[in-house]
C-alpha positions as CSV (number, residue, x, y, z in Angstrom):
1,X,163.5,-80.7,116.2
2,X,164.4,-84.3,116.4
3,X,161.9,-87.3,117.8
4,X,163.0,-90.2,119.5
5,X,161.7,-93.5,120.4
6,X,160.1,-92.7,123.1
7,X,156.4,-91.7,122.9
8,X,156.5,-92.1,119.1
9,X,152.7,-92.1,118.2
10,X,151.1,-90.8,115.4
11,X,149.4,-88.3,117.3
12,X,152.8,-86.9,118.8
13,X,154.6,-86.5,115.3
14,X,151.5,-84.6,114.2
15,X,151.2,-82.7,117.4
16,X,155.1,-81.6,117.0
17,X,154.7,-81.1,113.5
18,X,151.8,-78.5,114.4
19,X,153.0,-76.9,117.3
20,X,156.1,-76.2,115.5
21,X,154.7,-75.0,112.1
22,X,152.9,-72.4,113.7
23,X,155.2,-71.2,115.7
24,X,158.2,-71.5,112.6
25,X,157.3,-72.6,109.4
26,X,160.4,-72.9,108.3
27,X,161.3,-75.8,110.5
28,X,162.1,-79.7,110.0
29,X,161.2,-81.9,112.0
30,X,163.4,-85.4,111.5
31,X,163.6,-88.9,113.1
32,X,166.3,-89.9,115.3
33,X,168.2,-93.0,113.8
34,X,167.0,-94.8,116.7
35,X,163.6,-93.8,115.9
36,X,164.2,-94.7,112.1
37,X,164.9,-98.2,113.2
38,X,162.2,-98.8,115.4
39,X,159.6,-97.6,112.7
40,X,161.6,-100.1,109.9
41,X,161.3,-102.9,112.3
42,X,157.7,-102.5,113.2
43,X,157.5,-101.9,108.4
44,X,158.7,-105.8,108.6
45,X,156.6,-106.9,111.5
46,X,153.6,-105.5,109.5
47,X,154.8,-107.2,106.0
48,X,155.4,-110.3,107.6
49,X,151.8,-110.9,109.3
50,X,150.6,-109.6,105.7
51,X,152.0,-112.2,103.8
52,X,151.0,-115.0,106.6
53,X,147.4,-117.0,106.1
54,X,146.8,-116.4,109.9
55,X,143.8,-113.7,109.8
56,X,144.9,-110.1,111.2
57,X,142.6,-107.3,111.3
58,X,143.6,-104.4,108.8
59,X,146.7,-106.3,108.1
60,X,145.7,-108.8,105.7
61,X,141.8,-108.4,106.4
62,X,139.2,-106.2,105.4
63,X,138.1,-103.5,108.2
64,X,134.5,-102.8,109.9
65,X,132.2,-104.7,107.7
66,X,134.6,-106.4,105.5
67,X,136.8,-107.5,108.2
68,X,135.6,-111.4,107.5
69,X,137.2,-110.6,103.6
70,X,140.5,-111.7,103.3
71,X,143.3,-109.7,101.1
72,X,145.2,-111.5,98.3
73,X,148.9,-110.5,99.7
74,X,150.0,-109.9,96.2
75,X,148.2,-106.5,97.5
76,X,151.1,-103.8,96.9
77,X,151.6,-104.5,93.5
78,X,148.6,-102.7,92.8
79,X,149.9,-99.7,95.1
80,X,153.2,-99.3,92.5
């Protein structure tokens, strides 16, 4: 089964992904190039409001409670 662009959510790649596990394990479920793009240029989008000084929730700010805290942008070196 390939996904395309359109209606790509979370929620539909995991409602695919379970639909067709139980009904043939032995599936794959892939990303059409189109898809691919879309998700890489939405990866830089994210990176670039990380690395700006401009507060964005989740982004480069804490969450819930900590949403006020700010996160050093150096961030994913501690993630390698």
């Amino acid at each position: 089964m390939e996904l395309g662009v359109s209606h790509l959510t979370p929620r539909t790649v995991w409602s695919a992904a379970k639909a067709l596990a139980t009904a043939n394990p032995s599936s794959v479920i892939s990303l059409s190039s189109a898809a691919r793009s879309r998700v890489q240029q939405s990866a830089q989008v994210v990176l670039h409001k990380a690395e700006t000084t401009s507060p964005v929730y989740g982004i480069n700010t804490g969450v819930g409670a900590l949403r006020s805290s700010v996160i050093d942008t150096s961030f994913g070196a501690w993630q390698k």
